[in-house]
Residue, then its C-alpha position, 0 to 999 in steps of 0.5 A: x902470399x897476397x900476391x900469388x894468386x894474381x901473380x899465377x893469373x899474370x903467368x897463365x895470361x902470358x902463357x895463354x898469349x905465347x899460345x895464341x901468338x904460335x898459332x899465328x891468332x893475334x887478336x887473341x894474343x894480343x887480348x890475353x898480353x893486354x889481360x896480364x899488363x892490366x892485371x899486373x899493373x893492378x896488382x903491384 
């Protein structure tokens, strides 16, 4: 249960990038690619 929230924050980064990375807008979806590998690799 600790680990949830940061876990849906990891899930709608990822999401967020898979956006980004469709509309062809790499900054982007490398930014929120690289927001849920810190987040994760905080987290656990």
């Amino acid at each position: 249960m600790i680990r949830f929230f940061p876990s849906v924050m990891i899930v709608l980064s990822v999401g967020a990038a898979a956006v980004y990375a469709w509309d062809a807008d790499w900054r982007r979806a490398i930014y929120w690619t690289a927001a849920a590998v810190l987040t994760a690799s905080v987290t656990f």
